[in-house]
DRENBA-888686 format. One record per residue (C-alpha): residue number from 1; x, y, z. Coordinates in Angstrom, 1 decimal, padded with zeros to 4 digits. Layout:
site num: NUM&u: X&v: Y&w: Z;
...
# end
This chain:
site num: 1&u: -005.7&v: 003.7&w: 049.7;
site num: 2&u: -007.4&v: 006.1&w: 047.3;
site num: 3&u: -006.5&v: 006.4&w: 043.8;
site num: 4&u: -005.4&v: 009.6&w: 042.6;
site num: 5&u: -006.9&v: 008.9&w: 038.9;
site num: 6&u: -009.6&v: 007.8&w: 037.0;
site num: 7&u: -010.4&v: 006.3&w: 033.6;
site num: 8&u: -010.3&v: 009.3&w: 031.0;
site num: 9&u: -013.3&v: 007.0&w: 029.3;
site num: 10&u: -015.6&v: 006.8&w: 032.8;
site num: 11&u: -015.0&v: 011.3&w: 033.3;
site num: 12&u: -018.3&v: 012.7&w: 033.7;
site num: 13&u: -019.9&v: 014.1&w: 030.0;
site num: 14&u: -019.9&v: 017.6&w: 031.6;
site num: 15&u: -015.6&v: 017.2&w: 031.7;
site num: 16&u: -014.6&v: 018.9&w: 028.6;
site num: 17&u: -011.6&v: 016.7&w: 027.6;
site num: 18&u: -011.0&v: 014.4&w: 024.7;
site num: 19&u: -011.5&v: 011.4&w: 025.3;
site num: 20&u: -008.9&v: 010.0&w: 023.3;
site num: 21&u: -005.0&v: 009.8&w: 024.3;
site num: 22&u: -003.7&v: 009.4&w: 027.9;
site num: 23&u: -005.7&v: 006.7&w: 029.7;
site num: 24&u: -006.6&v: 008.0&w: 032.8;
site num: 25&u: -007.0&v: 011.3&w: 034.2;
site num: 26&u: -006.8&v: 013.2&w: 037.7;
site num: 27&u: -009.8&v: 012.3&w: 040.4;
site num: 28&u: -010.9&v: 015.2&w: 042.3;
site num: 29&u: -010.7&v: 015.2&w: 046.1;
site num: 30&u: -014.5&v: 014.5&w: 048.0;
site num: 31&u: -016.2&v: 017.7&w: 048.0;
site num: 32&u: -019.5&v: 019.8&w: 048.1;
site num: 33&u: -019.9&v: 019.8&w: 044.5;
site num: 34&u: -021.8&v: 016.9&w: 042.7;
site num: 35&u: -018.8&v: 014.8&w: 040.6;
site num: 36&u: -020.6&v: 016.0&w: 037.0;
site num: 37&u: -020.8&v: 019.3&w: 038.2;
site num: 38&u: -017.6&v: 020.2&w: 039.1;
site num: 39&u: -013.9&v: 019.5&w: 037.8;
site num: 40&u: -010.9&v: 018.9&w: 039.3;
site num: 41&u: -008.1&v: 022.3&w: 039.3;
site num: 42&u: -005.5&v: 020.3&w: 037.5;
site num: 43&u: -007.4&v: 019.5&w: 034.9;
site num: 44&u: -009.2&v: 023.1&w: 034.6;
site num: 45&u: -005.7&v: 024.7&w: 034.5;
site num: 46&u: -004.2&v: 021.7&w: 031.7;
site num: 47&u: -007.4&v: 020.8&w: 029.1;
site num: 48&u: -009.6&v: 023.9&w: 029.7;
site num: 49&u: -007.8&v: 026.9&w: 030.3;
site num: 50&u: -004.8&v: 025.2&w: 028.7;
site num: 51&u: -002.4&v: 027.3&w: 031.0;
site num: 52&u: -000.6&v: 024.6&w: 032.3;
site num: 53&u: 001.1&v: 021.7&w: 029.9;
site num: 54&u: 001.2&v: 019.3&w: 032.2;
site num: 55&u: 000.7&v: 018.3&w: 036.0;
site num: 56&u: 004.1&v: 019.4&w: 036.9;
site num: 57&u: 003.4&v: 022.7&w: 035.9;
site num: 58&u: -000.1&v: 023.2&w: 037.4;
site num: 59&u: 001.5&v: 022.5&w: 040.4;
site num: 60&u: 004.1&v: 025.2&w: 040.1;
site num: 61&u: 001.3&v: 027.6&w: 039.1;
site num: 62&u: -000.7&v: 026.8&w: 042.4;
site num: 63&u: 002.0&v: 026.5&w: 044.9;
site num: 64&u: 003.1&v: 030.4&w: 043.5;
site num: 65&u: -000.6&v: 031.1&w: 045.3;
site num: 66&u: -001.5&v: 033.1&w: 042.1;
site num: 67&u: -005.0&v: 031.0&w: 042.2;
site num: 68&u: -007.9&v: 031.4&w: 044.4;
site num: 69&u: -011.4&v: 029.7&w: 044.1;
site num: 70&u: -014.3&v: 031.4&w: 045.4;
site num: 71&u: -011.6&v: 034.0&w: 046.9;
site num: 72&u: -009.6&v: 031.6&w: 048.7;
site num: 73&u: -006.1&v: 030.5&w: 047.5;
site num: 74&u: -006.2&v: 026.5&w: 046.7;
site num: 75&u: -003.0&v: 024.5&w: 046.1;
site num: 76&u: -004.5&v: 021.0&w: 045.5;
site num: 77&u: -004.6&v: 019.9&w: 042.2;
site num: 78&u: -007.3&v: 017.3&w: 043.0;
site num: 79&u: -009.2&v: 020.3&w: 044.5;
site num: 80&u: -012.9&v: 020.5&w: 043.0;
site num: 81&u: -014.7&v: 023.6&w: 041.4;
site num: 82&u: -018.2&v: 023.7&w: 040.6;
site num: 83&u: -020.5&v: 025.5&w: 038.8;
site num: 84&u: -020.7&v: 029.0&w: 039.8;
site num: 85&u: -017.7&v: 028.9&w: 041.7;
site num: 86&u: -014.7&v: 032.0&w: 040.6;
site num: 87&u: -011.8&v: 032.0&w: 039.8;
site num: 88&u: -009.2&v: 034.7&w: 040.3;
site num: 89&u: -005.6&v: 034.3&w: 038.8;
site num: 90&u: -003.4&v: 037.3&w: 040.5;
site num: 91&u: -000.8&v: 037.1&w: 037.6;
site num: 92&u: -002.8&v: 038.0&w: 035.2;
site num: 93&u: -005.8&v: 039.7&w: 036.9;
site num: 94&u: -008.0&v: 037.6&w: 035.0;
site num: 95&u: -011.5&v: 036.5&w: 036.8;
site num: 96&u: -013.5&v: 033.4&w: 035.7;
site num: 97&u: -016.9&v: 031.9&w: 036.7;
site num: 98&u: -017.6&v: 028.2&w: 036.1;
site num: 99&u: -020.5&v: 027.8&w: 034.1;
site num: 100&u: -022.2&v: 025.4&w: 031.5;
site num: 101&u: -022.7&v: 025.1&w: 028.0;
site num: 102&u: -025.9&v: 024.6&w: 026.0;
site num: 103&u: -024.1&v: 021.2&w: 025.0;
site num: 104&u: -023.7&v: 020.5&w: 029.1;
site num: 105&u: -020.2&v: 021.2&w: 029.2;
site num: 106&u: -018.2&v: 022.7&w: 032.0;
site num: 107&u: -017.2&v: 026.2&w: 030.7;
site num: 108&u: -015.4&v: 029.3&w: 032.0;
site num: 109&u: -017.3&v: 032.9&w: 031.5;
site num: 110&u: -015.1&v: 035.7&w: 032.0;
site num: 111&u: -015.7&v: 038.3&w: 034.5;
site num: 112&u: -014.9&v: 041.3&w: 035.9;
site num: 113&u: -013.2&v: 041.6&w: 039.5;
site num: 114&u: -015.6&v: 043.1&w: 041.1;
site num: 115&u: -018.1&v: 040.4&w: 040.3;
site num: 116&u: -015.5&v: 037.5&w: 041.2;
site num: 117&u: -016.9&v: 038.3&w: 044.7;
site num: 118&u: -020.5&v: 037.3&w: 044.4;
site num: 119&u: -021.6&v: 034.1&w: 044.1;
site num: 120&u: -025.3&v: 032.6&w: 043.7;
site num: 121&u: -026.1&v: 029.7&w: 046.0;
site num: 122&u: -029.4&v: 027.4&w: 045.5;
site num: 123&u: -030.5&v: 027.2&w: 049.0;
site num: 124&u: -030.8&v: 022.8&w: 049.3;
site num: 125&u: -032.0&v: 022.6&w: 052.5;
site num: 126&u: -032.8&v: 024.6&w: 055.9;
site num: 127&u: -033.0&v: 024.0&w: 060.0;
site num: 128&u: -033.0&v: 025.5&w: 063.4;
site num: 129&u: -029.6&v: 025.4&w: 065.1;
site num: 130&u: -029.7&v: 027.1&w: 068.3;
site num: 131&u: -032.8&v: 028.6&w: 067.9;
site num: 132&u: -031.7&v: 030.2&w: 064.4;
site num: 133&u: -032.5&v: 029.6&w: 060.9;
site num: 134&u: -029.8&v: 027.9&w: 058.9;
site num: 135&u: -029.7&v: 027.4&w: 055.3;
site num: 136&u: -028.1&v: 024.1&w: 053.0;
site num: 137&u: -026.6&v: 025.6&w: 050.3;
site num: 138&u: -025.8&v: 023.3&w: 046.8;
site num: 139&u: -022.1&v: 023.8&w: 047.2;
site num: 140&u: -022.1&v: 022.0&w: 050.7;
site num: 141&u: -021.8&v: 025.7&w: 052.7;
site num: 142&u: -024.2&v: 026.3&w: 055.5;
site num: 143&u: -025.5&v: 029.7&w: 056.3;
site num: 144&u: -027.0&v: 031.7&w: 059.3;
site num: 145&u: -029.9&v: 033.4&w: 057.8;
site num: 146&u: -031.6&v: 035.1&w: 060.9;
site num: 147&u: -035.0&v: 035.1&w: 060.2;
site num: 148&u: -036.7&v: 035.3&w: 056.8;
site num: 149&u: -039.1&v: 033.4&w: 054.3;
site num: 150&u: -036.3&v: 031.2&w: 053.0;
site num: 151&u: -037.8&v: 028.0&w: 050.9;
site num: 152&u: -035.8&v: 025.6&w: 049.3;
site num: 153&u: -035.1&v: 026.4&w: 045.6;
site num: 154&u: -034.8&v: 030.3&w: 046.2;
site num: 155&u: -031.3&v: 031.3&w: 045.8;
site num: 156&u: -029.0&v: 033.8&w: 047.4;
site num: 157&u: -026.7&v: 035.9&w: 046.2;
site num: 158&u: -023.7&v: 035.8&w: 048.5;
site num: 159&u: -020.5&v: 037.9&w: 049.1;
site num: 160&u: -017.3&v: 035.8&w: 048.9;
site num: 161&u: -015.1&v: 034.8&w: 051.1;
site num: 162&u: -017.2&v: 036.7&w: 054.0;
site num: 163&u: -020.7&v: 034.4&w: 052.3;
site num: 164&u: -022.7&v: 037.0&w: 053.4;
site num: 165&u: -026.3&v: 037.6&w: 051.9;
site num: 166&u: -026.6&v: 040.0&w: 049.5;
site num: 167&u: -029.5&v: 039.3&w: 048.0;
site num: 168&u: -032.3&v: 036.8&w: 048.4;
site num: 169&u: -033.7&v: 035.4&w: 045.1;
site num: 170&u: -036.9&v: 033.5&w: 045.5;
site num: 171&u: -037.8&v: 030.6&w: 042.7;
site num: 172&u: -041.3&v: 032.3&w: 041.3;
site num: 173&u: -043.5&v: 033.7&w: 038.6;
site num: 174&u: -040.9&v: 036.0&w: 036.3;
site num: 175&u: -038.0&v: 034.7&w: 038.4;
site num: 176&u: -034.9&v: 034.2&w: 035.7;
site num: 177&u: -033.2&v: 030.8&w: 036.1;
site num: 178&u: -030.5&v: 028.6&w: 034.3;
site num: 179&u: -030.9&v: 025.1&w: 033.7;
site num: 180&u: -028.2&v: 022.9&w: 035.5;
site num: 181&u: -029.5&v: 019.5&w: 034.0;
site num: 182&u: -032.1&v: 018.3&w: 031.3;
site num: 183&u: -032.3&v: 018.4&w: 027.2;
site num: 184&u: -032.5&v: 022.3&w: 028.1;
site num: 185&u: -028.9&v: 022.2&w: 030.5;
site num: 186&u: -027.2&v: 025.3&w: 029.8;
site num: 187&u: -030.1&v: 027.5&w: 029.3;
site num: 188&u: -031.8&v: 031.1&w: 031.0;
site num: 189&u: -035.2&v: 032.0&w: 030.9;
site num: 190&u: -038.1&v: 033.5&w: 032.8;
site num: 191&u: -040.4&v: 031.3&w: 034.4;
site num: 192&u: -044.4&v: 031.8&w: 033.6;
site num: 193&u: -045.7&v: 029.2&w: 035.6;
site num: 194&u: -044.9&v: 026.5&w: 038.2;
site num: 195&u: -047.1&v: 023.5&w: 038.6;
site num: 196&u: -045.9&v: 020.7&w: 041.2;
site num: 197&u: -042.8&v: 019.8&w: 040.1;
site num: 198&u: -042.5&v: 021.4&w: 036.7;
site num: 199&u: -041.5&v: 024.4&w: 035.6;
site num: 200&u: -042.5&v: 026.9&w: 032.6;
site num: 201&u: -040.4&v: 029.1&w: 031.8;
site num: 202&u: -040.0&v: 031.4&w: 028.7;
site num: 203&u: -036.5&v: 030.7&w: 026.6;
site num: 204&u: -034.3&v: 033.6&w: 025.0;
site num: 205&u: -036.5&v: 032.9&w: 021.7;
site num: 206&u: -040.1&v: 033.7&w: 022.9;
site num: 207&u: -040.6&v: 030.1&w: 023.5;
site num: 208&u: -042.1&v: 027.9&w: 026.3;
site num: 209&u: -040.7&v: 025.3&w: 027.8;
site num: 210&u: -041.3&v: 023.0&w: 030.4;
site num: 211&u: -038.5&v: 021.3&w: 032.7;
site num: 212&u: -038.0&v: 019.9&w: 035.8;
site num: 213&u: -038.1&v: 022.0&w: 038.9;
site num: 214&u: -035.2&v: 020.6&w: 040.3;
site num: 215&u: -032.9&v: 021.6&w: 037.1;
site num: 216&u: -034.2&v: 025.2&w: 037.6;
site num: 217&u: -031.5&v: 027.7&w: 039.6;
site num: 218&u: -032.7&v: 031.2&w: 040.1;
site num: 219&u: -029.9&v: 033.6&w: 038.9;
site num: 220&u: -031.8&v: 037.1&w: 038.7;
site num: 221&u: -034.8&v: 038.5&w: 039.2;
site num: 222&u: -036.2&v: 040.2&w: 035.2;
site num: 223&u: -032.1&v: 039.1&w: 034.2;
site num: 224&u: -029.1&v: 037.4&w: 035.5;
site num: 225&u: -027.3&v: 039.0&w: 038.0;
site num: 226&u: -024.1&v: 037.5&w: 037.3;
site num: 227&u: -022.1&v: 036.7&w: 034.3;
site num: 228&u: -022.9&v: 033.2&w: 032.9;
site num: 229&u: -021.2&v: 032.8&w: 029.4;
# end
């Protein structure tokens, strides 16, 4: 059987817990997200939003259906959100996007309701399926895109919980990205050049700087389109 905890010592860096005090923690369900980019809801409600005290309590709070990721209520406590996932609390009206920090830690930016219902999705991956284009997105989701110059690294903006396409946000020259991994994690800039693998993009101070390709997720066009700190 599967254990229902892990080592608070072997948590992913990006977990924003101390490391010091109770010996292990809660182990998220198997999910879409990668482990280091996402968290698991009981410990989001209890060491990050510190809304909960302890487990008993988170799951009070989620079995009241007062919380819904990406629009959808969740009751798990093991459940896993990722980066750029929402959340919505209906007690309090309060709207949240996961993000990361410029120290690569797992944060919550708050929004407004109207924007908990757009998400942006990095496109990982695409195929035919019955003679139509379907898109891999980084959060395990497929897509029907119809028809359209799709490429993987362009991302789209989607509508939640329908995950209809908004908006399609193509990895190029001037494209504004944020850094999911790297010395530069945490980070937006425009990008000025891509070469191969790299990337060159242009940080909040005027400055160039060059990262991996695959750390680079497009989030706006000449600025972000959603809230990201």
């Amino acid at each position: 059987m599967a254990k229902n905890h892990m080592a608070r010592l072997a948590a992913p860096k990006t977990w924003p817990i101390k490391r010091r005090g109770s010996t292990f923690v809660t182990k998220q369900n198997a999910g879409p997200h990668n482990l280091a980019m996402s968290i698991p809801l009981n410990i989001l409600l209890k060491e990050v939003m510190m809304i909960a005290k302890n487990t008993r309590e988170a799951k009070k709070l989620l079995a009241s259906n007062e919380v819904a990721i990406d629009c959808r209520q969740r009751k798990d406590i093991r459940f896993p959100v990722g980066i750029f996932d929402t959340l919505q609390f209906s007690n309090t009206n309060e709207c949240f996007r996961v993000s990361l920090s410029k120290k690569g830690k797992i944060i919550l930016a708050r929004i407004k309701k109207e924007e908990s219902s757009l998400k942006p999705a990095k496109i990982t991956g695409k195929s035919m399926v019955s003679g139509k284009l379907q898109l891999n997105l980084y959060d395990g989701k497929n897509i029907s895109a119809g028809s359209g110059s799709y490429n993987v690294g362009d991302t789209l903006l989607i509508s939640l919980p329908e995950q209809k396409i908004v908006k399609h946000l193509k990895l190029g020259k001037k494209s504004t990205i944020f850094l999911t991994g790297g010395k530069h994690i945490g980070e937006t800039g425009a990008i000025e050049d891509i070469v191969q693998d790299k990337i060159i993009y242009r940080d909040s101070s005027g400055n160039l700087v060059e990262t991996s390709k695959k750390y680079a997720f497009v989030v706006g066009d000449e600025k972000p389109l959603v809230t990201l700190e």
